[in-house]
C-alpha positions in Angstrom: 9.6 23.4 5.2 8.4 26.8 2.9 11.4 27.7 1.9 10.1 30.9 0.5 8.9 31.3 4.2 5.9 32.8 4.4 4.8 30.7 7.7 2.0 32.6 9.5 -0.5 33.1 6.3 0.6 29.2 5.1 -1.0 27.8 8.0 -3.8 30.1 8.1 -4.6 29.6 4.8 -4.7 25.5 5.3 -6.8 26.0 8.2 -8.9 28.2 6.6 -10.0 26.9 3.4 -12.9 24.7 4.1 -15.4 26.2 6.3 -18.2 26.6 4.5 -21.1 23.9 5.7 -21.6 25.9 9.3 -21.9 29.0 7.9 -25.4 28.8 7.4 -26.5 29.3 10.5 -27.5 32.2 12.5 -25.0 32.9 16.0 -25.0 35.7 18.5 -24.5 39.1 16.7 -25.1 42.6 17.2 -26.0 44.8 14.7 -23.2 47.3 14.4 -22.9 50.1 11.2 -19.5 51.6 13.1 -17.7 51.9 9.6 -20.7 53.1 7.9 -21.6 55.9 10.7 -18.0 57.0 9.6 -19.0 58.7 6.7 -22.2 59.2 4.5 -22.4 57.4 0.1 -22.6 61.0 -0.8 -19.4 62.2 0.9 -17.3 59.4 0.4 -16.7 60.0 -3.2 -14.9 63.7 -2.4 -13.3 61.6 1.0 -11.4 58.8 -1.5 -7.9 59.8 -2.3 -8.2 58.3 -6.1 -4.3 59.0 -7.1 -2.7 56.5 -4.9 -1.2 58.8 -3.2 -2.0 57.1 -0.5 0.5 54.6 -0.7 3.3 54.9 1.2 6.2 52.7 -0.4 8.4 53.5 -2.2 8.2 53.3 -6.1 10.4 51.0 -8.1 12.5 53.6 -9.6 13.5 55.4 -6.2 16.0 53.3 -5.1 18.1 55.2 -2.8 14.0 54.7 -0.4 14.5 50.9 -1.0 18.0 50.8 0.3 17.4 53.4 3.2 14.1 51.8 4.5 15.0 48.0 4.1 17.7 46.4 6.6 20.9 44.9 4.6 20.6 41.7 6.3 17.3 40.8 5.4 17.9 42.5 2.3 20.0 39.8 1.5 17.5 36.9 3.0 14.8 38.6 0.6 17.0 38.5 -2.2 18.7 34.5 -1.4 14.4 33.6 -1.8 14.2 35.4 -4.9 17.1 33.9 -6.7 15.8 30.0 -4.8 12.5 30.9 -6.5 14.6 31.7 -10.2 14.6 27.8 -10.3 10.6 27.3 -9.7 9.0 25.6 -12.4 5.4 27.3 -12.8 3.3 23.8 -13.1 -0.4 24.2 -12.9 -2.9 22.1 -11.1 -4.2 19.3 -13.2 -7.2 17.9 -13.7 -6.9 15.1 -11.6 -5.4 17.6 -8.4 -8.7 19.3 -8.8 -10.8 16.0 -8.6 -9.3 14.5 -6.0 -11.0 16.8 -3.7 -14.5 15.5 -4.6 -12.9 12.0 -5.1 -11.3 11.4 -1.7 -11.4 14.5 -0.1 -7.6 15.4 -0.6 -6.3 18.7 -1.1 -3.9 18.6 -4.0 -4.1 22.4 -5.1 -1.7 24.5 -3.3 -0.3 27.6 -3.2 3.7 26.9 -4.8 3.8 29.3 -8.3 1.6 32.4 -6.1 4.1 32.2 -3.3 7.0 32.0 -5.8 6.2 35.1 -7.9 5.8 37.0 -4.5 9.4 35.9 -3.9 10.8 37.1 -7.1 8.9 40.7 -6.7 9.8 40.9 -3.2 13.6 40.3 -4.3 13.2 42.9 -7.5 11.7 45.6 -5.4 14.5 45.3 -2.3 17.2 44.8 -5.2 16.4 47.1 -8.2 18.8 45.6 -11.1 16.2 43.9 -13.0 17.8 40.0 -12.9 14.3 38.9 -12.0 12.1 40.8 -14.1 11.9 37.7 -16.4 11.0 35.4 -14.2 8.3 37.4 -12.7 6.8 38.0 -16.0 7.0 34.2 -16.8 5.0 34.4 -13.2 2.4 36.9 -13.8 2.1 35.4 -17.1 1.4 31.5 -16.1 -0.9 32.8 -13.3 -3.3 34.7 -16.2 -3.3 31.5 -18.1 -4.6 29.8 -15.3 -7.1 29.1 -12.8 -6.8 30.8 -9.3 -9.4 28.8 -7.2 -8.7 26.6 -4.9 -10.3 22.9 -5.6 -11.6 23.1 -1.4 -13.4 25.7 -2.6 -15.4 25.1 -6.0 -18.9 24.4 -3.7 -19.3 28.2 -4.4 -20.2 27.0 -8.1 -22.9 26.1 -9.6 -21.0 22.9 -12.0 -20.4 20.7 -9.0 -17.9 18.4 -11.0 -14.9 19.2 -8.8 -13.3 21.1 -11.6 -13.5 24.8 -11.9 -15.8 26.7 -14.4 -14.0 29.3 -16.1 -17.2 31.1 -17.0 -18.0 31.3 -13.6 -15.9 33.6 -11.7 -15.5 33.3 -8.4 -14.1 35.0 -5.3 -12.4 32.6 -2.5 -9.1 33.4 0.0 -6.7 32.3 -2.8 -8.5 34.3 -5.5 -8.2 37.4 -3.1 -4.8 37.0 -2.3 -3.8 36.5 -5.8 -5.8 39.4 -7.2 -4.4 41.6 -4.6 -1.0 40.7 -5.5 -1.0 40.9 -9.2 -2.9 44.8 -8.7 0.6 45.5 -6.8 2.6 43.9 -9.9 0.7 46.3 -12.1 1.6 49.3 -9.4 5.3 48.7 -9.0 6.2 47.4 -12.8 3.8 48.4 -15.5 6.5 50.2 -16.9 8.9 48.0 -16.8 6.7 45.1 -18.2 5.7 48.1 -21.0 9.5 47.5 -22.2 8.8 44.0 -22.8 5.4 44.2 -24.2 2.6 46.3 -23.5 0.1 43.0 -23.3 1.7 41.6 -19.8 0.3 44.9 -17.9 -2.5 44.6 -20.1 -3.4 41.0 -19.3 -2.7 41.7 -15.5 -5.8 44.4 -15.1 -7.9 42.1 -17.2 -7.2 39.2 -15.0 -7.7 41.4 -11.7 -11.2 42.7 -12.7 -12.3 39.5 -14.0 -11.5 37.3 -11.1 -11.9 39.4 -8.5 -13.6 43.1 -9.0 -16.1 42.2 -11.2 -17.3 39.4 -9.2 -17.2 41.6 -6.1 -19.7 44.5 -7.1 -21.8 41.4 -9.2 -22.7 39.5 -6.5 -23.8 40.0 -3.1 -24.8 36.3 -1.8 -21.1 35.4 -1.1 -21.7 33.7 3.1 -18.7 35.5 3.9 -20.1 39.5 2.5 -22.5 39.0 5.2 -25.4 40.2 3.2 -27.6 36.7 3.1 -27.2 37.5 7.2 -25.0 34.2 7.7 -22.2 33.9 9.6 -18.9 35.4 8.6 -15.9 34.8 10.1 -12.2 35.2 9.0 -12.8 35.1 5.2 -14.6 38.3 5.4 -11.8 40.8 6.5 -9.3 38.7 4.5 -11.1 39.3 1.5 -12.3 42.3 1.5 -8.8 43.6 2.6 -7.6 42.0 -0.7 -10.4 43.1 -2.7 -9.9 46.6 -1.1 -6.1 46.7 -2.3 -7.1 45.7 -6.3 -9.8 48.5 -6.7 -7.6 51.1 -5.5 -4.9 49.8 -7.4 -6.9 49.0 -10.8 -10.0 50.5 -11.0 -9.9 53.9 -12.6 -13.8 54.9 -12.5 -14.3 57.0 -9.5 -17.8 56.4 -9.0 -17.1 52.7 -9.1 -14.2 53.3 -6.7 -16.8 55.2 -4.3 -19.6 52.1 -4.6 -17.0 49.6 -3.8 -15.3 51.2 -0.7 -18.7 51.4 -0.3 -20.1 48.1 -0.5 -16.3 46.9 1.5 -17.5 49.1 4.2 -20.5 47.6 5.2 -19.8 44.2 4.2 -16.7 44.8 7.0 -19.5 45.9 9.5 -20.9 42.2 9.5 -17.6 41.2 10.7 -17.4 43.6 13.6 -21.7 42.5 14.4 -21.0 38.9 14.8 -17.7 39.1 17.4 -18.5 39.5 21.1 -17.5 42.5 23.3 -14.5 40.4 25.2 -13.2 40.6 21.8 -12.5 36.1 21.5 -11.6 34.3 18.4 -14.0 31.6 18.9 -12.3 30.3 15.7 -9.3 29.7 17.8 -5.5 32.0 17.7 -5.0 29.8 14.6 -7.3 32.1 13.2 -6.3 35.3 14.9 -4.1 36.8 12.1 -6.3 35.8 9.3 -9.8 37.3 11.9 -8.5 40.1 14.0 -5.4 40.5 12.2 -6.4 41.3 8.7 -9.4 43.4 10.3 -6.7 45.7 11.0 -5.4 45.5 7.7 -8.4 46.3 6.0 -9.2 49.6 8.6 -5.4 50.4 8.2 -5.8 50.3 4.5 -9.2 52.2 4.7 -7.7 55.0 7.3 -5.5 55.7 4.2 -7.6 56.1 1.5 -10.1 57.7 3.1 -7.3 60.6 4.3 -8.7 59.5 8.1 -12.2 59.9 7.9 -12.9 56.3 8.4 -11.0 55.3 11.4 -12.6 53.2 14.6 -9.2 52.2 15.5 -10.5 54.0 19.2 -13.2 51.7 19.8 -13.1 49.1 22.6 -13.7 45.9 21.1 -11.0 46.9 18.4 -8.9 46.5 21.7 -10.3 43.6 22.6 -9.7 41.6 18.9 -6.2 42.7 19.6 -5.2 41.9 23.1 -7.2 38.4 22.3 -4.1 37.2 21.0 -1.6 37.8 23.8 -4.9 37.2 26.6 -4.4 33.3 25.3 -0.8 32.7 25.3 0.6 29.9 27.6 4.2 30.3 27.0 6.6 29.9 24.1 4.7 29.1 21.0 1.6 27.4 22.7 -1.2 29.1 22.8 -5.4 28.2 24.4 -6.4 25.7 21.3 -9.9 25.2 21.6 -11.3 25.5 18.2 -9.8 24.4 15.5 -6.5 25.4 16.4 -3.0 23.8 16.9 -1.5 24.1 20.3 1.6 25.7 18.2 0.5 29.2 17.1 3.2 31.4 15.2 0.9 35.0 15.7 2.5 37.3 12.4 5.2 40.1 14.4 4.1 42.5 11.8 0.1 42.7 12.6 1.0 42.4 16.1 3.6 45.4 15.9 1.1 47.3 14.1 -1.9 46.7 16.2 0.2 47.8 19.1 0.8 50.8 17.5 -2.3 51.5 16.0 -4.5 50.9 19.7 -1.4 52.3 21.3 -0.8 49.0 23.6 2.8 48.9 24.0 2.4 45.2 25.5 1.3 44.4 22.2 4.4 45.8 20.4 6.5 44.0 23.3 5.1 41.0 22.5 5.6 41.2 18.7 9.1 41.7 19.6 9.4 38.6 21.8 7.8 36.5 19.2 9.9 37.7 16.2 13.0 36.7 18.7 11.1 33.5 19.5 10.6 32.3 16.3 13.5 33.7 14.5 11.2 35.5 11.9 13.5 37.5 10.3 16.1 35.0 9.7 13.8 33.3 7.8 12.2 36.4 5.6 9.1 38.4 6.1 5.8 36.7 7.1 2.4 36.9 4.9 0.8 37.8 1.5 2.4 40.4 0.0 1.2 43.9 1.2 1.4 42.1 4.6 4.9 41.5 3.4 5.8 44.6 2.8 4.4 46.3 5.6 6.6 43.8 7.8 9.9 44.3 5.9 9.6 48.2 6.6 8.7 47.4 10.4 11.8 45.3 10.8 14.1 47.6 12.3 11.1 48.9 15.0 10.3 45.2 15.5 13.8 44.1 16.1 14.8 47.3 18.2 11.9 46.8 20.3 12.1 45.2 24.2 10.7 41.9 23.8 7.9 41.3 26.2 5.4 38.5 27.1 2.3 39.9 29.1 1.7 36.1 30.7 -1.9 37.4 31.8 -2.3 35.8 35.6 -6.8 35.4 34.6 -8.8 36.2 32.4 -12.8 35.8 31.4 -14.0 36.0 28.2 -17.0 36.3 29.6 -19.0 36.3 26.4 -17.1 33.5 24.6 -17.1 31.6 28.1 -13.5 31.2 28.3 -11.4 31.2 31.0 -7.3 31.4 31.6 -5.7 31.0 34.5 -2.0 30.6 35.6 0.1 30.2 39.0 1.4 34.0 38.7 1.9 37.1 36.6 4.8 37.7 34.2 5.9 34.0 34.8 5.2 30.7 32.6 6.5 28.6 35.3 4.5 26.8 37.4 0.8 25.5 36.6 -1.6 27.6 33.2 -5.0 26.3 33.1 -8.1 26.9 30.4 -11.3 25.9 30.3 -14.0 27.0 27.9 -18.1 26.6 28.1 -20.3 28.1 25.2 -22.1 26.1 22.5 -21.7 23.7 20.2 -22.3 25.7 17.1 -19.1 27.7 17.2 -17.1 28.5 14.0 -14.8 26.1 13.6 -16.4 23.7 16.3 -15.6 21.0 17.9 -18.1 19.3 20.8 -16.2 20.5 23.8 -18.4 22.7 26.0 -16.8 22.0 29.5 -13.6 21.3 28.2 -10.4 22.2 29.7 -6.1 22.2 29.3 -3.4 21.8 31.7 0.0 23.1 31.3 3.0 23.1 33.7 6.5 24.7 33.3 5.1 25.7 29.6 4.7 21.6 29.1 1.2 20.6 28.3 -0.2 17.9 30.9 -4.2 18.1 30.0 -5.0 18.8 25.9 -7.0 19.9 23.5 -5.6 17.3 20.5 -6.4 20.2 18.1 -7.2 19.4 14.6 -5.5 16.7 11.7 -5.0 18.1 8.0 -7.8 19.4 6.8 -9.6 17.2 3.8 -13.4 17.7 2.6 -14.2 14.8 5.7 -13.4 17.7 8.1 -16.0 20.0 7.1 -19.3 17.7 5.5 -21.5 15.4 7.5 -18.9 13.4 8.6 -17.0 16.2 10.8 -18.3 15.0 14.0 -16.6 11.3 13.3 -13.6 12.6 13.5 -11.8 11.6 16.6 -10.5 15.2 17.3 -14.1 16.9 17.0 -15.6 14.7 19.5 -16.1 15.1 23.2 -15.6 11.4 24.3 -11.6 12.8 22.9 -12.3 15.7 25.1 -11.4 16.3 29.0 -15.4 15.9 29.1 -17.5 12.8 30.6 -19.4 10.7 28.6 -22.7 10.6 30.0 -24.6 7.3 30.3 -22.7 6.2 27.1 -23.3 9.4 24.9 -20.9 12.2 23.8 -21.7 15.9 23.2 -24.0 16.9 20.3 -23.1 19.4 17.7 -25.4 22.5 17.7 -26.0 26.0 19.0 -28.8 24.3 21.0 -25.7 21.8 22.6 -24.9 24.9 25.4 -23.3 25.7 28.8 -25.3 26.8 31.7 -25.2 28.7 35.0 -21.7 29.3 34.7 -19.9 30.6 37.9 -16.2 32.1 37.7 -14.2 33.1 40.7 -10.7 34.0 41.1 -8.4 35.5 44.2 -4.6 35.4 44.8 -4.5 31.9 45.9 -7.3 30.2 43.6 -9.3 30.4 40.4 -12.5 28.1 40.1 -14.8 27.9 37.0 -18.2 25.8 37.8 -20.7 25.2 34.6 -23.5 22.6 33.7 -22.9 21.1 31.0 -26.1 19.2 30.5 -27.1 21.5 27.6 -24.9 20.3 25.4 -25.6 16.3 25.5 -28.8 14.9 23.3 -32.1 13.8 25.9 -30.6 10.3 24.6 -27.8 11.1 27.7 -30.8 11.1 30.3 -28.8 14.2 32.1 -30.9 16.5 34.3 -28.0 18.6 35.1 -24.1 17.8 35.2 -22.0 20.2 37.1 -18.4 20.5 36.0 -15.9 22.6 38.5 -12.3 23.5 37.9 -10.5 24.5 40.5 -6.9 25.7 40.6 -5.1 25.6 44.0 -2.4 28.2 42.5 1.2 26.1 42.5 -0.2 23.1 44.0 -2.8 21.3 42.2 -6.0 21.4 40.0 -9.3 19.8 41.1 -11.7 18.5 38.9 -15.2 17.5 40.5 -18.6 16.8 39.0 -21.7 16.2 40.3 -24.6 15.2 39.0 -28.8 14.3 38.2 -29.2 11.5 35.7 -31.5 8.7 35.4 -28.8 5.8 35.3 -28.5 3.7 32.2 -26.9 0.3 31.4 -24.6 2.0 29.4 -21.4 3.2 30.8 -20.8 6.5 32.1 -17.0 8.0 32.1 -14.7 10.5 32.7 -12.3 11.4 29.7 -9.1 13.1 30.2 -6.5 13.6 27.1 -2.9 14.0 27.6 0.5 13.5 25.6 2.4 12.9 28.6 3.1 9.1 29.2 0.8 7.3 31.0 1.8 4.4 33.9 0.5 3.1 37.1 2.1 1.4 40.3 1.1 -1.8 42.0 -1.2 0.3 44.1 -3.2 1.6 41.0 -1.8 5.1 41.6 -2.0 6.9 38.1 1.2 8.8 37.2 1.7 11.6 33.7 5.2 11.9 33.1 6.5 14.8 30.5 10.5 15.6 30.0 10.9 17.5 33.2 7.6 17.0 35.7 5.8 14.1 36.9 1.9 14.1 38.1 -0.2 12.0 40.1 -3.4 11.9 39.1 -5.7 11.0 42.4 -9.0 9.5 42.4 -11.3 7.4 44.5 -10.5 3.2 43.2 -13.7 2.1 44.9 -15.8 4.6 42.8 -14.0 4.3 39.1 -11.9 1.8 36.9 -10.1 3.1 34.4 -8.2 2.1 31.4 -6.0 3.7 28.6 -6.3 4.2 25.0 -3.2 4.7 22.7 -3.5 6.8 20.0 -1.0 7.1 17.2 -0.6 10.2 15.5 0.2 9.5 12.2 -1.3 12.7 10.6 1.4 15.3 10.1 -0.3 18.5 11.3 -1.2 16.4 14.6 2.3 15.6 14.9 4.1 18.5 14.5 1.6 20.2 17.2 2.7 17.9 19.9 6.1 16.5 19.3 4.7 13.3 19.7 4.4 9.6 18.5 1.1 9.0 20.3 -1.7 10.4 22.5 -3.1 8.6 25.9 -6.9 9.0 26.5 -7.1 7.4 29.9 -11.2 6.6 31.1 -12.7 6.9 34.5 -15.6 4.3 34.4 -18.0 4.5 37.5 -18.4 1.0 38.8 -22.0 2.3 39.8 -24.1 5.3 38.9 -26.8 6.5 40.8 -29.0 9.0 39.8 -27.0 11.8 41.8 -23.7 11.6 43.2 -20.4 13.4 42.7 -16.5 12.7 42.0 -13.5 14.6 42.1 -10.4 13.4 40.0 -7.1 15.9 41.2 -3.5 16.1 39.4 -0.7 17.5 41.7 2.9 17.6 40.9 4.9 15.2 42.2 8.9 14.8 42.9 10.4 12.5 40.5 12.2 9.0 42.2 
């Protein structure tokens, strides 16, 4: 448990930290210059407001604003973290917790002494008395004296040891986030630190333009700038939000000020170019806050110090990003997982307040209410790295005043990103929610799934997407597609003449047909495209089709030339798994039971237990084990057809 709780950035960072290998390849994009168009080079230097007078907390000193703007009962959880994190010992990552990484592929280097000094400010600022000014200098200090990259992340060097080069800054998430941070420290107590020496401020700016400003205007073949054209994704706005924050915190140049926003600008417009118009995370909600979410940080941030010039907060796919989140919610915490994403999402209430604001969707704020209340946020602190923070501790009393509200979207089509939702009725989580997803094969964060679907009933999950173990260097080299929980034969997906899905934009859905009325929903797609000519598939027609609150219908047909190898039909599922004396197959969860009908002359089929022994795995799904059950055809001919249907049942 983070007991300095800052929950939603924690497990975005962890699921962020290693995707590097597929970002070398080129995906869909189109070329967009929205931030740019905003505003010429020339004008933006007399367009920057250089005197931070665009922020809008409070200073240190004006403690009657820090008592009136922040609620007394989180004023006292803010301060309880601070004086848990007077105890911290600041112990840096050895040599060894670097190494591992290359070793065995472990992660070792966390995130313990950045996530205790943002307790300790956070508890100074809401405070004001000065009873953790030490400790925060002992902080600040420790994190000057030492290295801020994380060991997943030391590919972007040229020494390729597993330890980090000193000589060679570089910018990664962590480094961002810890830059951004410290610039703050330098805002809020350069003064006070003064008292104690004038070196601590002193060390801070150093320390900020040499890990992170420096860096920024040095180099330009960062994947995630977007200026080698490779794929960005979610470290781009994180970044640059962060790097944004430092230079208009530190930097006192103006002309270097002007060529950064700059620079920020139109790195930030490769972001925007490679999202579709239905505004997906193909990354998965996982990613949504660290994606969509700090997007809007960033063009909050750049509304600001731009006095409104650059603002695109209007713009349709901006709308899109947004209502993404809500578009993919199942119920409760459990959100559409394809991707790389846990079925357990924990969306941050402040980002989700403030995009509903900022688009004016008051859905959205509705639904940053409901998931504040769902997940008792505030009892447990403020969620995120610290502007994030900050901006969420001043939003309290809106979030918590605010009608909660879940949207529970009846259907939906991403109909670029080929995903499609469906559920018994609007406004109500009861009954059946189905997804199902086509695509390629080549999507960040991928795993071989095009085809694949989920099942939920009563806000229980029947049908899943297992999701993704703890991250480790395995998960993103050559050996990714090993994993059990990238691979389509662990998939609701047919093996095909005894060969899973390849990994590859090439690996694609086709001839996708989605329909929907009151009564039904059905998604057809041929999945062909994404299995290697070793499958011998001519075409493989997958349709869902959900018969709203009575059953879901999976049927296939296909054009193969048979092979001696076995062709089968995989469906995953947590519930438990038993059959009767008549072979009927039966998935029992807490409260509902299933039969699962399918033709016995046409299929055998057998089950597959598997434990769950990583942590991450466990904690999505409450559960000791997973069942993969397999549908073998006892014949295969080159064309023919199945259906497989789940219906609820009364329990005896």
């Amino acid at each position: 448990m983070n007991k300095l709780n800052i929950p939603s950035f924690k497990t975005i960072t962890l699921y962020s930290f290693l995707f590097i290998f597929t970002t070398i390849l080129p995906v869909h994009s189109i070329e967009r210059h929205w931030l740019e168009q905003c505003v010429s080079l020339d004008s933006l230097k007399s367009t920057i407001r250089y005197e931070q007078d665009w922020v809008d907390y409070p200073d240190y000193k004006n403690r009657k604003a820090w008592e009136n703007k922040v609620s007394p009962e989180l004023r006292k959880i803010i301060i309880k973290q601070g004086e848990h994190a007077l105890h911290h010992k600041w112990t840096p990552d050895l040599a060894s917790d670097y190494l591992a990484f290359k070793r065995t592929g472990e992660i070792r280097t966390g995130r313990e002494n950045h996530k205790a000094l943002q307790a300790l400010t956070l508890a100074e600022l809401v405070e004001g008395k000065g009873r953790f000014l030490e400790a925060m200098i002992d902080g600040a200090w420790f994190l000057c004296e030492t290295s801020w990259i994380h060991s997943a992340h030391l590919g972007f060097q040229k020494d390729q040891s597993g330890l980090p080069d000193r000589d060679e800054r570089t910018i990664e998430l962590v480094v961002a986030d810890i830059g951004a941070q410290m610039a703050w420290l330098h805002y809020f107590f350069k003064e006070e630190f003064d008292k104690v020496s004038p070196l601590i401020d002193k060390r801070i700016v150093e320390e900020v333009k040499r890990n992170l400003i420096d860096p920024y205007f040095a180099r330009d073949d960062y994947w995630w700038m977007g200026f080698t054209h490779q794929q960005v994704n979610n470290w781009n706005p994180w970044i640059n939000y962060n790097v944004l924050q430092a230079l208009m915190l530190i930097e006192e140049n103006p002309e270097r000020i002007r060529d950064g926003v700059w620079k920020l600008m139109k790195s930030t417009d490769f972001f925007f170019s490679m999202y579709h118009e239905d505004g997906a995370c193909d990354e998965g909600p996982t990613y949504w806050s660290g994606a969509a979410g700090y997007a809007l940080k960033f063009l909050d941030l750049l509304s600001k110090v731009t006095n409104g010039k650059v603002d695109i907060f209007d713009n349709p796919l901006l709308h899109n990003m947004a209502q993404y989140i809500y578009r993919v919610h199942i119920g409760k915490n459990y959100f559409v997982n394809f991707a790389d994403s846990s079925p357990k999402v924990y969306p941050n209430p402040g980002i989700l307040f403030q995009y509903g604001k900022r688009i004016g969707d008051e859905k959205m704020k509705g639904f940053a209410a409901f998931m504040a209340r769902q997940n008792q946020s505030f009892k447990k602190g403020v969620n995120g790295y610290f502007a994030n923070a900050l901006d969420e501790l001043f939003m309290y009393d809106e979030i918590k005043d605010f009608p909660p509200y879940e949207p529970l979207i009846r259907d939906y089509w991403f109909k670029d990103t080929q995903i499609c939702i469906a559920r018994d009725r609007t406004g109500s989580a009861n009954g059946f929610f189905f997804a199902a997803k086509g695509g390629h094969n080549q999507e960040s964060h991928n795993h071989n799934d095009v085809g694949s679907c989920i099942l939920y009933y009563n806000n229980e999950p029947v049908l899943i997407d297992a999701g993704v173990g703890t991250y480790t260097r395995q998960t993103f080299g050559p050996e990714r597609y090993t994993i059990w929980t990238m691979r389509s034969d662990y998939h609701n997906l047919p093996t095909i003449n005894g060969t899973e899905q390849k990994n590859g934009k090439e690996f694609t859905a086709r001839n996708q047909v989605y329909k929907t009325n009151s009564h039904r929903m059905s998604y057809q797609v041929d999945i062909a495209g994404a299995y290697p000519p070793k499958a011998q598939v001519k075409n493989w027609i997958r349709k869902y089709t959900l018969i709203r609150s009575k059953k879901l219908i999976i049927a296939d047909e296909w054009n193969l030339n048979p092979s001696t190898r076995p062709t089968t039909l995989n469906l995953l599922t947590c519930c438990n798994v038993r059959t009767d004396e008549q072979h009927n197959l039966f998935l029992e969860n807490r409260n509902d039971l299933f039969q699962v009908k399918y033709d016995k002359k046409q299929f055998s089929i057998t089950t597959e237990s598997i434990p769950l022994t990583d942590p991450k795995l466990k904690c999505g799904w409450d559960n000791k084990t997973l069942t993969r059950i397999q549908f073998t055809l006892k014949q295969v001919t080159q064309k023919g057809s199945c259906e497989i249907i789940l219906l609820p049942v009364d329990k005896k």
